[in-house]
PyMOL commands that place a pseudoatom at each C-alpha (Angstrom):
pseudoatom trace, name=CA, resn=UNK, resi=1, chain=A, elem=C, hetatm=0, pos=[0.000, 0.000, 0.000]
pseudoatom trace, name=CA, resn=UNK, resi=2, chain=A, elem=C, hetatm=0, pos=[1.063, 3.768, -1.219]
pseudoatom trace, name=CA, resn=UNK, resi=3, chain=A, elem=C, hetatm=0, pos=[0.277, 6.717, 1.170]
pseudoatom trace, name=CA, resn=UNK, resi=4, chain=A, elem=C, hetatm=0, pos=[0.925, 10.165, 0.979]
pseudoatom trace, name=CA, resn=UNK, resi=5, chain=A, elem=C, hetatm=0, pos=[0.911, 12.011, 4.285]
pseudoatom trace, name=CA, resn=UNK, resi=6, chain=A, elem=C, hetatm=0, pos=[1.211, 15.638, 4.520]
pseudoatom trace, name=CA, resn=UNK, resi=7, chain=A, elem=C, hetatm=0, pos=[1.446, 17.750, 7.397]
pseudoatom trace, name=CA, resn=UNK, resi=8, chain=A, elem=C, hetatm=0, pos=[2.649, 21.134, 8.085]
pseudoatom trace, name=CA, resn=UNK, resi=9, chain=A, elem=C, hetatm=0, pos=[4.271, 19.620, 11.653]
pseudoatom trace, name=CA, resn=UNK, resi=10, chain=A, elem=C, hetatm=0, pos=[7.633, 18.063, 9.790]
pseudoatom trace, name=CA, resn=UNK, resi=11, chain=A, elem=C, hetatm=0, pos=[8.368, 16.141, 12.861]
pseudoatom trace, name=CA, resn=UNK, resi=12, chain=A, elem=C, hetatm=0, pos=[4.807, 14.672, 13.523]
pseudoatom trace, name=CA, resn=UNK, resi=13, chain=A, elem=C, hetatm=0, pos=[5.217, 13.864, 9.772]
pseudoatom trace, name=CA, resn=UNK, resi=14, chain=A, elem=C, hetatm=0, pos=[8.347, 12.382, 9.601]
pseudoatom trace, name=CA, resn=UNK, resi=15, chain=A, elem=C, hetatm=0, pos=[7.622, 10.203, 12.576]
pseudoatom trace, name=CA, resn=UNK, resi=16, chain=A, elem=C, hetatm=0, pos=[4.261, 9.200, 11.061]
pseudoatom trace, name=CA, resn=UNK, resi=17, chain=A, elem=C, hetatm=0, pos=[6.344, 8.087, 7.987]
pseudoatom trace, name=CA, resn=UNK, resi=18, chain=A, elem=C, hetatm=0, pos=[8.334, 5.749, 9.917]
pseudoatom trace, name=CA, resn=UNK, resi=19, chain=A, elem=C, hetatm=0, pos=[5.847, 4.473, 11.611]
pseudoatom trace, name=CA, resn=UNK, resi=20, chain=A, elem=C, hetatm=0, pos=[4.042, 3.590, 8.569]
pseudoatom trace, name=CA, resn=UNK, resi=21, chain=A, elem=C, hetatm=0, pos=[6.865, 2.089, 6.920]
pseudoatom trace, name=CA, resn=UNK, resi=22, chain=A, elem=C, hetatm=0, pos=[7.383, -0.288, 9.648]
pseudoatom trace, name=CA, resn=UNK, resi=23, chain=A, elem=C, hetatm=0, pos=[3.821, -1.198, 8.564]
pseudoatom trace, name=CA, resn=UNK, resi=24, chain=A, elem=C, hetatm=0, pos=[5.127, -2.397, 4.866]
pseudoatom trace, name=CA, resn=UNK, resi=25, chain=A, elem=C, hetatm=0, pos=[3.549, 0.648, 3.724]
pseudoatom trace, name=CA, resn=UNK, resi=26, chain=A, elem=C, hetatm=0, pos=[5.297, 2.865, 1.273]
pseudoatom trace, name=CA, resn=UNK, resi=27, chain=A, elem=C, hetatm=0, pos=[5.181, 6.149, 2.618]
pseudoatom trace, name=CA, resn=UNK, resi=28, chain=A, elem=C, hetatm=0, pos=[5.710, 9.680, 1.218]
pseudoatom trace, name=CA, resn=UNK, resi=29, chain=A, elem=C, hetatm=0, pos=[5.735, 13.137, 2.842]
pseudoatom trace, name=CA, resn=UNK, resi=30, chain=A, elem=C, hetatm=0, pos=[4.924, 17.087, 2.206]
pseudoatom trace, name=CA, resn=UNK, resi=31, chain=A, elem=C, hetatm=0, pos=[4.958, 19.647, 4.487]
pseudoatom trace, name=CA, resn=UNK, resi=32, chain=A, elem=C, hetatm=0, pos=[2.980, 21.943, 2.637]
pseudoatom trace, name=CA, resn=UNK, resi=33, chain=A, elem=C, hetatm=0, pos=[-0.346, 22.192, 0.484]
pseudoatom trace, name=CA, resn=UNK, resi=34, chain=A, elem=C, hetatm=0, pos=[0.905, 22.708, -2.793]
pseudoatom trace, name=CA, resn=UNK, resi=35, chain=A, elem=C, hetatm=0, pos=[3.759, 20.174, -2.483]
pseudoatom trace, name=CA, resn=UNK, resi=36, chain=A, elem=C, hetatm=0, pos=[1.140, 17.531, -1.307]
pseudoatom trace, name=CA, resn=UNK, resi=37, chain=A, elem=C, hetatm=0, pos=[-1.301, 18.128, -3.822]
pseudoatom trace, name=CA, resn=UNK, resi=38, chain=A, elem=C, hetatm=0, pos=[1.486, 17.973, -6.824]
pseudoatom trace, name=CA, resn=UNK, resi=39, chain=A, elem=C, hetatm=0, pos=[2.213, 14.473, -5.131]
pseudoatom trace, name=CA, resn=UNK, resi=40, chain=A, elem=C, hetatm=0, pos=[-1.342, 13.366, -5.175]
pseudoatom trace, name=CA, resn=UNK, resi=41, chain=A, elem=C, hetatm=0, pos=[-1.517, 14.193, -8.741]
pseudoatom trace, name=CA, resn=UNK, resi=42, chain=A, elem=C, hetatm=0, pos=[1.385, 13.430, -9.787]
pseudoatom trace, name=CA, resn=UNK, resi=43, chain=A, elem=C, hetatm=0, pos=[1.589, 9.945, -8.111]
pseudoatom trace, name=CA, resn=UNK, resi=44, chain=A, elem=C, hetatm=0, pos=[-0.765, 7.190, -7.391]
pseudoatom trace, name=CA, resn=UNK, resi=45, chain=A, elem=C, hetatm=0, pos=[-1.509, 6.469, -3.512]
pseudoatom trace, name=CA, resn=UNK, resi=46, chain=A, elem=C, hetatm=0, pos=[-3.836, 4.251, -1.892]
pseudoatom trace, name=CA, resn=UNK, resi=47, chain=A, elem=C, hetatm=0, pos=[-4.682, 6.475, 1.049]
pseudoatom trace, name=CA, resn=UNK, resi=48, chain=A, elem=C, hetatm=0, pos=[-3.675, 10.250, 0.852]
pseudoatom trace, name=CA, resn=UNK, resi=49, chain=A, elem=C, hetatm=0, pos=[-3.373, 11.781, 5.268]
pseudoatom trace, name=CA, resn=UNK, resi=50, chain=A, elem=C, hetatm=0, pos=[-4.166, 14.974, 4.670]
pseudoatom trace, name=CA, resn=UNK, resi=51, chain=A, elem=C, hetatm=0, pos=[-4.243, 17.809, 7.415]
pseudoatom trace, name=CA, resn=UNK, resi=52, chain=A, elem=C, hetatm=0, pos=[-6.458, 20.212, 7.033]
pseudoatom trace, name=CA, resn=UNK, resi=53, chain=A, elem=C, hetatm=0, pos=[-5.095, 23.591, 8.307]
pseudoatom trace, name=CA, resn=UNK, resi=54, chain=A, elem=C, hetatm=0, pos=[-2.207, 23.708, 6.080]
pseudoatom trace, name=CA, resn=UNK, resi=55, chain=A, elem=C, hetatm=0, pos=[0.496, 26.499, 4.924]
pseudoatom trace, name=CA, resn=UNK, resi=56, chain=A, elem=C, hetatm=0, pos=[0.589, 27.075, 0.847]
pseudoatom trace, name=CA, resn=UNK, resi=57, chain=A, elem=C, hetatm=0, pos=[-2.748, 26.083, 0.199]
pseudoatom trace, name=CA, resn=UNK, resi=58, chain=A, elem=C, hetatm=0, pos=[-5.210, 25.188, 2.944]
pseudoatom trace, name=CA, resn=UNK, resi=59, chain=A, elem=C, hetatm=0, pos=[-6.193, 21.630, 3.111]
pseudoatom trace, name=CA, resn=UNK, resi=60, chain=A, elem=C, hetatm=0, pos=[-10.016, 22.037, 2.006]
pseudoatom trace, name=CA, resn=UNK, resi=61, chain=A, elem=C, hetatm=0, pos=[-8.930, 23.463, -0.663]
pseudoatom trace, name=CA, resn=UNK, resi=62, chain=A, elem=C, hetatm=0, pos=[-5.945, 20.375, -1.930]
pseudoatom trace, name=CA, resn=UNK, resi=63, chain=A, elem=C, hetatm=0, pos=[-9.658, 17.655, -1.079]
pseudoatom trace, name=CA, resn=UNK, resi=64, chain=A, elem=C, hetatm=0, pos=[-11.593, 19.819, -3.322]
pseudoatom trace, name=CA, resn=UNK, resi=65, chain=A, elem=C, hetatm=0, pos=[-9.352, 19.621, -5.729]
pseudoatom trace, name=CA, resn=UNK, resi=66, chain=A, elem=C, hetatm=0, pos=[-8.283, 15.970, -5.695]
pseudoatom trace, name=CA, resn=UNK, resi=67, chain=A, elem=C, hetatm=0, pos=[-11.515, 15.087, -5.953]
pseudoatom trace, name=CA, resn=UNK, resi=68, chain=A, elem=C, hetatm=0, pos=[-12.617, 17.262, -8.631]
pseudoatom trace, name=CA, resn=UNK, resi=69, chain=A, elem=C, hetatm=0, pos=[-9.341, 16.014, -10.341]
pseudoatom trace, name=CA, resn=UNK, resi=70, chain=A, elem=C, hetatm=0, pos=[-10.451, 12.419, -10.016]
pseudoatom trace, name=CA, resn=UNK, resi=71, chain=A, elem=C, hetatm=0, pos=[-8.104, 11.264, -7.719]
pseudoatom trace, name=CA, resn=UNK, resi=72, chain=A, elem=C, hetatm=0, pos=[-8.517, 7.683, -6.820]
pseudoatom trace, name=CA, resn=UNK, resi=73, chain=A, elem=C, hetatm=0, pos=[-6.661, 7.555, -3.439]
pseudoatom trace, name=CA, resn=UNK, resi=74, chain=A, elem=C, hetatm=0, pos=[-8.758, 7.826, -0.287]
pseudoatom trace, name=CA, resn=UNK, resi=75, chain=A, elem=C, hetatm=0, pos=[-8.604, 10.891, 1.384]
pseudoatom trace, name=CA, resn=UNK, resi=76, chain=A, elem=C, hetatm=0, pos=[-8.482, 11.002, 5.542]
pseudoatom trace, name=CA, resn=UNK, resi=77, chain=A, elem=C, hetatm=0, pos=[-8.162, 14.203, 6.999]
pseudoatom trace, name=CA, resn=UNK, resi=78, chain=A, elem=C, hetatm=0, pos=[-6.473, 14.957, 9.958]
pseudoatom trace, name=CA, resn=UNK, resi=79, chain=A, elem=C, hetatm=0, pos=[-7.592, 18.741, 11.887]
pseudoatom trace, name=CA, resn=UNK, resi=80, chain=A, elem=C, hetatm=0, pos=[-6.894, 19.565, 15.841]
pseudoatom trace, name=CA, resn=UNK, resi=81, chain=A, elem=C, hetatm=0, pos=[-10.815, 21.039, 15.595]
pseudoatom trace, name=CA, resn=UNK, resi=82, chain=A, elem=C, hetatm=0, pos=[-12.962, 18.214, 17.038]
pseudoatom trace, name=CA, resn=UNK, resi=83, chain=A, elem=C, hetatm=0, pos=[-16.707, 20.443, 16.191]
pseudoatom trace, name=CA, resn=UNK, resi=84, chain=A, elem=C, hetatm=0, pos=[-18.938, 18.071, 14.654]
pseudoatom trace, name=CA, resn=UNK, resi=85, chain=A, elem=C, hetatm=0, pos=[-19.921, 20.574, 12.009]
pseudoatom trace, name=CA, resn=UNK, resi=86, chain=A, elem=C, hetatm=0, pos=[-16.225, 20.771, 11.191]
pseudoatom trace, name=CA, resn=UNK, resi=87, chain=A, elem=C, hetatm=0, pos=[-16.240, 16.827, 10.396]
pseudoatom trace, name=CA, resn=UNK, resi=88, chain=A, elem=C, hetatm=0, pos=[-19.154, 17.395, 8.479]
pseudoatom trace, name=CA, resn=UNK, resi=89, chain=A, elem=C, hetatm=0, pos=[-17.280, 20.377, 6.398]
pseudoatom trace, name=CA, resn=UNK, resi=90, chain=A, elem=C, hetatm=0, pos=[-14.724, 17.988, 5.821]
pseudoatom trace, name=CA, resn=UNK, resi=91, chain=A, elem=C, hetatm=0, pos=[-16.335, 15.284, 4.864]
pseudoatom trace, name=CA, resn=UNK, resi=92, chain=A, elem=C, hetatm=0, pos=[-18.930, 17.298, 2.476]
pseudoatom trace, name=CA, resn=UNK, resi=93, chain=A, elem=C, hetatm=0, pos=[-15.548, 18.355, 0.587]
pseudoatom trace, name=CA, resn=UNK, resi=94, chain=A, elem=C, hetatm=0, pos=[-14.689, 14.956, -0.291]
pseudoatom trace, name=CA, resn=UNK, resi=95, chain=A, elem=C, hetatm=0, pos=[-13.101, 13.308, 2.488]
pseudoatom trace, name=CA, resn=UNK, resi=96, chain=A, elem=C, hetatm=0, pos=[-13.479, 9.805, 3.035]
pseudoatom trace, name=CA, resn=UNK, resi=97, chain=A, elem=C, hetatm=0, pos=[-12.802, 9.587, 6.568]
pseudoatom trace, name=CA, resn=UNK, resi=98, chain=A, elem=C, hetatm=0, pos=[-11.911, 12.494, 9.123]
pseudoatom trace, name=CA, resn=UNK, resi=99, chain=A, elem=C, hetatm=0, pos=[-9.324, 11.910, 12.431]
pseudoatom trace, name=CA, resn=UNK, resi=100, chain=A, elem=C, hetatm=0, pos=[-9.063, 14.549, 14.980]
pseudoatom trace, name=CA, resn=UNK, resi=101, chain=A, elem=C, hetatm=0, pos=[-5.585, 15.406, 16.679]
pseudoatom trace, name=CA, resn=UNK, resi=102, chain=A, elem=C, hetatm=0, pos=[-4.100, 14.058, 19.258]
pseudoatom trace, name=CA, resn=UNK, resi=103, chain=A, elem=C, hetatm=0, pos=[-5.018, 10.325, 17.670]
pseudoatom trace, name=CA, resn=UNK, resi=104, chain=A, elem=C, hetatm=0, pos=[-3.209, 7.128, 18.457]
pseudoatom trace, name=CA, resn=UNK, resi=105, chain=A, elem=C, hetatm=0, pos=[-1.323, 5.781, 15.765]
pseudoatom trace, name=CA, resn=UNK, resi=106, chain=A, elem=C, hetatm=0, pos=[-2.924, 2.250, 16.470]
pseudoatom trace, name=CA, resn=UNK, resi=107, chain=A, elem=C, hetatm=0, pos=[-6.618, 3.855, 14.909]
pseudoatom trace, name=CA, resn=UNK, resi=108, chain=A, elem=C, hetatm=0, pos=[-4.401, 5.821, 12.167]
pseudoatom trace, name=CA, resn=UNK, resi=109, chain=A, elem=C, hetatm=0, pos=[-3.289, 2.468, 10.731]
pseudoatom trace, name=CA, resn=UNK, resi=110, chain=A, elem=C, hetatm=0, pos=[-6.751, 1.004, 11.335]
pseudoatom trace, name=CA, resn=UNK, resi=111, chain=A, elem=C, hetatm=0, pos=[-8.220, 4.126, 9.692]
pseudoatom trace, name=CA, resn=UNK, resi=112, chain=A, elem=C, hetatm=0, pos=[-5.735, 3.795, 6.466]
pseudoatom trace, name=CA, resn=UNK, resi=113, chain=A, elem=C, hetatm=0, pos=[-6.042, -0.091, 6.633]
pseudoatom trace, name=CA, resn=UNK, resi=114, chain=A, elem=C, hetatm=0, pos=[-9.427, 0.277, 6.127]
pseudoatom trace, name=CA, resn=UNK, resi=115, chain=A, elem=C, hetatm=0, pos=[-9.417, 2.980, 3.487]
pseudoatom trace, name=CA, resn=UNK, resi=116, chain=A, elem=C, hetatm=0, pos=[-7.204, 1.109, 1.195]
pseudoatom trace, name=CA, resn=UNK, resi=117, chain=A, elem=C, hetatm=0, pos=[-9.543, -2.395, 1.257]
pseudoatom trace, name=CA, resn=UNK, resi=118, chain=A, elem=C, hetatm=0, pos=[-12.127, 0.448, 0.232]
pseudoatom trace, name=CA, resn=UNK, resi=119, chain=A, elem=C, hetatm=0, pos=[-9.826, 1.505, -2.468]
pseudoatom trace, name=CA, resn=UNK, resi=120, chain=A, elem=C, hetatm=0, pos=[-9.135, -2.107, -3.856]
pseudoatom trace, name=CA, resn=UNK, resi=121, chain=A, elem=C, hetatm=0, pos=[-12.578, -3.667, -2.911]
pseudoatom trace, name=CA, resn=UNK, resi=122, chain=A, elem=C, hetatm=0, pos=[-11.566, -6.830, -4.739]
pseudoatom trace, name=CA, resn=UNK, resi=123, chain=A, elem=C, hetatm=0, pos=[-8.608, -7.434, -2.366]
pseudoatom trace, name=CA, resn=UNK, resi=124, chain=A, elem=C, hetatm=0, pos=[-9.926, -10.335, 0.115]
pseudoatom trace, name=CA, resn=UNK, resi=125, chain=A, elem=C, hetatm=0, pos=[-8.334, -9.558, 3.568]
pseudoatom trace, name=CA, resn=UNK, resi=126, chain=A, elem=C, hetatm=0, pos=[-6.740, -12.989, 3.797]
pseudoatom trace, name=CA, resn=UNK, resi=127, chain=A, elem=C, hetatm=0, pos=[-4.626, -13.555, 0.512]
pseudoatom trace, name=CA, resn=UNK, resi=128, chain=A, elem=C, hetatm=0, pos=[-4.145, -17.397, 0.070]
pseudoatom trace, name=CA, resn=UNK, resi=129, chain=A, elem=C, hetatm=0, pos=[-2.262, -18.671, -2.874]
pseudoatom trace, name=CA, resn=UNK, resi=130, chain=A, elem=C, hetatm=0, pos=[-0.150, -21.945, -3.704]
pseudoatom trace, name=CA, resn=UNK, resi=131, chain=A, elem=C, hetatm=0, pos=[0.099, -22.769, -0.073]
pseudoatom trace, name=CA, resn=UNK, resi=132, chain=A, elem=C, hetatm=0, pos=[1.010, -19.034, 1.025]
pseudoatom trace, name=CA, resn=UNK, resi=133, chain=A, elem=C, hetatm=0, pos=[-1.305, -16.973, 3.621]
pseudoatom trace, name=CA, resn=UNK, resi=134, chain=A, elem=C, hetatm=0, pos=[-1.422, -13.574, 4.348]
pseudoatom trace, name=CA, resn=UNK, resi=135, chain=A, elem=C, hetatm=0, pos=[-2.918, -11.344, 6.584]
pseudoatom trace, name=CA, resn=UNK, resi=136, chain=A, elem=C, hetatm=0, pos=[-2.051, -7.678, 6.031]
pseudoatom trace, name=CA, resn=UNK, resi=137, chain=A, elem=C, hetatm=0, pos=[-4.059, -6.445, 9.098]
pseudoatom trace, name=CA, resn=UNK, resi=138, chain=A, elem=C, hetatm=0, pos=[-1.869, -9.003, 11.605]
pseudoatom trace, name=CA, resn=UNK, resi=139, chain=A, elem=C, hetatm=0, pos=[0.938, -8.142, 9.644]
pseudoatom trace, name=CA, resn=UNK, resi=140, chain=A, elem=C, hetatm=0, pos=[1.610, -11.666, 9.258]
pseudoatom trace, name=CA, resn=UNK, resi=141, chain=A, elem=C, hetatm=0, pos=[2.286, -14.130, 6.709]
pseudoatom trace, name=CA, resn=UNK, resi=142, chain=A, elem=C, hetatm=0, pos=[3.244, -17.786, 6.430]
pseudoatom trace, name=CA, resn=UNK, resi=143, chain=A, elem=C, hetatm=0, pos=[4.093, -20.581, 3.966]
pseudoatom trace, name=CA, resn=UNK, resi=144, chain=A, elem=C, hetatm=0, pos=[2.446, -24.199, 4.514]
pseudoatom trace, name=CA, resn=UNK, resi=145, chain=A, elem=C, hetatm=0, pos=[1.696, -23.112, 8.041]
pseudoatom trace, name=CA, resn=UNK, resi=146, chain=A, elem=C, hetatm=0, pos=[4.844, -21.788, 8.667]
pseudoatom trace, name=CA, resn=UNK, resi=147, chain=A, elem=C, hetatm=0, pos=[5.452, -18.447, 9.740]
pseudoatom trace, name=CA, resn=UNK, resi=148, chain=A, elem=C, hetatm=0, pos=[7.424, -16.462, 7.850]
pseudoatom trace, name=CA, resn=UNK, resi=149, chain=A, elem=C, hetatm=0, pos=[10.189, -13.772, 9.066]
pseudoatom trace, name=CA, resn=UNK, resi=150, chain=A, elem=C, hetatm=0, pos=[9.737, -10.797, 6.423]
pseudoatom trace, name=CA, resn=UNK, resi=151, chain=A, elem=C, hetatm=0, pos=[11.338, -7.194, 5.990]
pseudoatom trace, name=CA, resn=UNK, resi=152, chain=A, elem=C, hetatm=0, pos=[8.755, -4.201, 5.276]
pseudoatom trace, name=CA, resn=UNK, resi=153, chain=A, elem=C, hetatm=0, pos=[9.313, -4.490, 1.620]
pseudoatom trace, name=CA, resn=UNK, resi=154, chain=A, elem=C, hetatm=0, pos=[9.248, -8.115, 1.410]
pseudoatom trace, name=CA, resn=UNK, resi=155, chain=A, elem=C, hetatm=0, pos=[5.818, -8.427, 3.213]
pseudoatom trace, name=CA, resn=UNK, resi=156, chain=A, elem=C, hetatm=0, pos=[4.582, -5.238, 0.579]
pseudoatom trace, name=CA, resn=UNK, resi=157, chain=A, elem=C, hetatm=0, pos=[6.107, -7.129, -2.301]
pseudoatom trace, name=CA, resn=UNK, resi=158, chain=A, elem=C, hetatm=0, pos=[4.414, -10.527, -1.560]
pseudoatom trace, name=CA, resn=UNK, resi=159, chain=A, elem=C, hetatm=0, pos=[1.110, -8.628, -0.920]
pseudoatom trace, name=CA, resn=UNK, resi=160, chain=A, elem=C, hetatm=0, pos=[1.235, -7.513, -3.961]
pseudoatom trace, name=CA, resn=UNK, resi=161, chain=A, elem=C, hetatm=0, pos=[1.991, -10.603, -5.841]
pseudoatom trace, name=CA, resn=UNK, resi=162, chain=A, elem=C, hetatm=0, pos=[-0.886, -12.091, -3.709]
pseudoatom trace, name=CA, resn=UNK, resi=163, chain=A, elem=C, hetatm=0, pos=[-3.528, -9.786, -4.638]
pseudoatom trace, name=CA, resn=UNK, resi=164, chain=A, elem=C, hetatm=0, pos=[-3.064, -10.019, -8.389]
pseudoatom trace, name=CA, resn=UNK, resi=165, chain=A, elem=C, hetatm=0, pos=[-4.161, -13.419, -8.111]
pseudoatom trace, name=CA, resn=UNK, resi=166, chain=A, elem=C, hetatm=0, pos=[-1.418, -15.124, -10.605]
pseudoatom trace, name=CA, resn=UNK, resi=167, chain=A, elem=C, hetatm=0, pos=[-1.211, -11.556, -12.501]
pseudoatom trace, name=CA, resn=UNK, resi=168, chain=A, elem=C, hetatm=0, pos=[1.958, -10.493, -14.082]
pseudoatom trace, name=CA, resn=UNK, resi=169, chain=A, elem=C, hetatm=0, pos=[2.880, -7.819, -11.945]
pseudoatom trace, name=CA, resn=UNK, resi=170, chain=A, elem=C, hetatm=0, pos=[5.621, -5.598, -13.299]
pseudoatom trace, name=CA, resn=UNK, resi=171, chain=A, elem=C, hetatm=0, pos=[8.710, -3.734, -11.437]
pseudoatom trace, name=CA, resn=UNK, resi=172, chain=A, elem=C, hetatm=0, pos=[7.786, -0.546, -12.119]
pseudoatom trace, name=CA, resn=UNK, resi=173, chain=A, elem=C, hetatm=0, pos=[4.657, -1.220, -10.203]
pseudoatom trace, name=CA, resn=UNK, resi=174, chain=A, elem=C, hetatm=0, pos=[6.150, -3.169, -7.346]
pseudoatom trace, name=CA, resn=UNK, resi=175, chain=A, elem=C, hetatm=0, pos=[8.410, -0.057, -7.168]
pseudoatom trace, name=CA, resn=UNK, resi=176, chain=A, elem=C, hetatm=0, pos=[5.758, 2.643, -7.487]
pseudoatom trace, name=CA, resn=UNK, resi=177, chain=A, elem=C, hetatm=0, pos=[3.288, 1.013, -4.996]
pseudoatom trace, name=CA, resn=UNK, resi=178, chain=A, elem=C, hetatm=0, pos=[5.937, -1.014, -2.718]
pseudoatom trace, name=CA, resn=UNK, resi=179, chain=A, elem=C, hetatm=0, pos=[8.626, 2.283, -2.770]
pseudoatom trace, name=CA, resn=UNK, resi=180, chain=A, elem=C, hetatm=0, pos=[8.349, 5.462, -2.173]
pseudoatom trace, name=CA, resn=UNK, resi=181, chain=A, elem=C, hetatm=0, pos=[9.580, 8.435, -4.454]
pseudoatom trace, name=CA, resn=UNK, resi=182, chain=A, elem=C, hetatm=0, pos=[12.972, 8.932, -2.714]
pseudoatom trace, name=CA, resn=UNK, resi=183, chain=A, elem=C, hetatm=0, pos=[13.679, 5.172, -4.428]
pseudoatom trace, name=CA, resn=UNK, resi=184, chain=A, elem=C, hetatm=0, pos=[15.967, 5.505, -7.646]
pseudoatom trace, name=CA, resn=UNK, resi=185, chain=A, elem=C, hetatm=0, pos=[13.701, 4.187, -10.767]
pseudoatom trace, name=CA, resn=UNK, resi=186, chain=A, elem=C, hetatm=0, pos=[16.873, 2.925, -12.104]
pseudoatom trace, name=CA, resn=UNK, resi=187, chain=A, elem=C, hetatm=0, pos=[17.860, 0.643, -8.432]
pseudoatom trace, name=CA, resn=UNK, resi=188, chain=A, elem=C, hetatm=0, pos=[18.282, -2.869, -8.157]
pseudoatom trace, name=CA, resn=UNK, resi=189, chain=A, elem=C, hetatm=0, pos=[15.958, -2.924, -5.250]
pseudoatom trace, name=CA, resn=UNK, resi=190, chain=A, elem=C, hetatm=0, pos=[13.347, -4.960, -6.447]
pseudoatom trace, name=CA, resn=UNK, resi=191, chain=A, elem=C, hetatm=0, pos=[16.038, -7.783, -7.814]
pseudoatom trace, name=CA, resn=UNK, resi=192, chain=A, elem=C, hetatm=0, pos=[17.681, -7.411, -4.182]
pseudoatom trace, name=CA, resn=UNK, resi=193, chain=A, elem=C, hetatm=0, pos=[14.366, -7.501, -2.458]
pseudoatom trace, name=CA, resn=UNK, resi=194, chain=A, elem=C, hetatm=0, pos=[12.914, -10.462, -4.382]
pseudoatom trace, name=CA, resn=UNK, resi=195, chain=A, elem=C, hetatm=0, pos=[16.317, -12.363, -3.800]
pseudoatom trace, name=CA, resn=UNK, resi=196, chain=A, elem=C, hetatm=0, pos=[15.345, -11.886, -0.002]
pseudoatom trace, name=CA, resn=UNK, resi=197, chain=A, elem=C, hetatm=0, pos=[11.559, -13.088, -0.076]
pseudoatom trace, name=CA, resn=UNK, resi=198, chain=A, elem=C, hetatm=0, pos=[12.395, -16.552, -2.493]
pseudoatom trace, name=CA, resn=UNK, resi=199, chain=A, elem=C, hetatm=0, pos=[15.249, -17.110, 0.070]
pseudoatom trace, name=CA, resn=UNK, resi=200, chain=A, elem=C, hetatm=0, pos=[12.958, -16.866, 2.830]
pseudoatom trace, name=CA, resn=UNK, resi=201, chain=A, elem=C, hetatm=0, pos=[9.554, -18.475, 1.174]
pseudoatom trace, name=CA, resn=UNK, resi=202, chain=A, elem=C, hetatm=0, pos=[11.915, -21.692, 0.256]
pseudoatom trace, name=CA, resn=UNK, resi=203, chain=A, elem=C, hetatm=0, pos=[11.333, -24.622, -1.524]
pseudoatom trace, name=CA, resn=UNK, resi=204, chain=A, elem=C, hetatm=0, pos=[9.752, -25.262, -4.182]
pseudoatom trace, name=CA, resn=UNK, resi=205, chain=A, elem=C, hetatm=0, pos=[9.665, -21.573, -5.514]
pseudoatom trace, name=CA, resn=UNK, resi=206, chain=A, elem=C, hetatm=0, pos=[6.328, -20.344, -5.861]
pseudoatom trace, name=CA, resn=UNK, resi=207, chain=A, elem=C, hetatm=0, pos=[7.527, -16.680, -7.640]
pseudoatom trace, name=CA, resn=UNK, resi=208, chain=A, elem=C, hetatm=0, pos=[7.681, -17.045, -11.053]
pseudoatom trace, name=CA, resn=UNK, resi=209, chain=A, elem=C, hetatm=0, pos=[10.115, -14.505, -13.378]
pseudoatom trace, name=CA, resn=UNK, resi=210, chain=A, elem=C, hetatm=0, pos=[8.643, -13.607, -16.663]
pseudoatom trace, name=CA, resn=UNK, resi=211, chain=A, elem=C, hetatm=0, pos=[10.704, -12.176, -18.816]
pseudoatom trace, name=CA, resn=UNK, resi=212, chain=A, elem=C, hetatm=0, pos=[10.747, -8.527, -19.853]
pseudoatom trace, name=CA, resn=UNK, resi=213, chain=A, elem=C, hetatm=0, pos=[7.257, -8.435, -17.919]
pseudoatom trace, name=CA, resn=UNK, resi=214, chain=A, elem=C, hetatm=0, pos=[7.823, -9.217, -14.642]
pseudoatom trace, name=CA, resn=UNK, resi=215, chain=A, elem=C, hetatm=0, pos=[6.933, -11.533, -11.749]
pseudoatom trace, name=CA, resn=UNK, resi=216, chain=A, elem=C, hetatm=0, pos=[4.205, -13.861, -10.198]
pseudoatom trace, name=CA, resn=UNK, resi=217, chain=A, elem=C, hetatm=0, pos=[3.028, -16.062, -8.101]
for i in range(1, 217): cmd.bond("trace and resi %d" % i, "trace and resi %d" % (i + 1))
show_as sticks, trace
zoom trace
């Protein structure tokens, strides 16, 4: 999962980012309105955090226009104002879901969790596949009943391959949806990464390399 999360508080963003990430999320950041919107348009995120009183261009104004642009990310905005009628402005612009501040991060992930099944409604919650199980809300995945050990990117990556169902899925997407935008297009951090997860999923391989197109399971 791809989120965007911008926040005018740099260190309440940063941390958020990290925190995230630990969740095999890709995660990127803005500090500002117009920077975040460019991002949303520009890129292609699951769940977009957006706070709403923001420097540059106010945050009602970034949901208006994502939405009006068509954006297909889910939008949850984050405002210190807990008024009822200022959820209800927030959600009338668009929003998909609305978190006041302070929050605990716990309901944040449970919030964006939520928003991305909404975003790929066709994604069952428990991927199964060729003897494989996963279970992206435990964070947990195993092989034949056995649990497996897996970095951040390798439990994104074999998400991913889950939920295409036998899909081709290519590395440019693993890398836009499994990476964030400080990755170099040009790395070898799929190839590394993929290394990792066939080491660790064993015998017999179940990932697949088709050539010039990508991977599968």
């Amino acid at each position: 999962m791809r989120v965007l999360v911008v926040d005018d508080d740099e260190e309440l963003a940063e941390t958020l980012g990290v925190g995230l990430r630990r969740q095999s999320m890709a995660v990127d950041v803005a500090f500002d309105g117009l920077d975040g919107q460019e991002k949303a348009l520009v890129n292609r995120y699951d769940v977009i955090v957006l706070d709403r009183d923001l420097p540059g261009r106010h945050g009602d104004e970034v949901c208006a226009d994502l939405v009006a642009a068509g954006v297909e990310g889910r939008i949850l905005m984050l405002t210190a104002a807990s008024a009822i009628d200022d959820r209800v402005d927030g959600l009338a612009l668009g929003a998909d879901d609305y978190l006041p501040k302070p929050f605990a991060f716990a309901e944040l992930v449970a919030r964006i969790r939520a928003l991305g099944r909404r975003a790929h409604p066709v994604v069952a919650p428990l991927l199964c596949r060729a003897g494989l199980e996963l279970d992206a809300a435990r964070h947990r995945a195993t092989r034949d009943r056995r649990l497996l050990e897996l970095g951040p990117k390798e439990f994104g990556v074999l998400e991913l391959l889950l939920a295409a169902d036998g899909r081709v899925v290519s590395t440019e997407e693993l890398l836009e949806r499994v990476w964030d935008d400080a990755t170099d297009p040009v790395t070898t951090a799929v190839k590394v990464t993929m290394s990792r997860l066939r080491r660790k999923l064993g015998d017999p391989p179940v990932i697949e390399t088709v050539a010039r197109f990508g991977y599968r399971i």
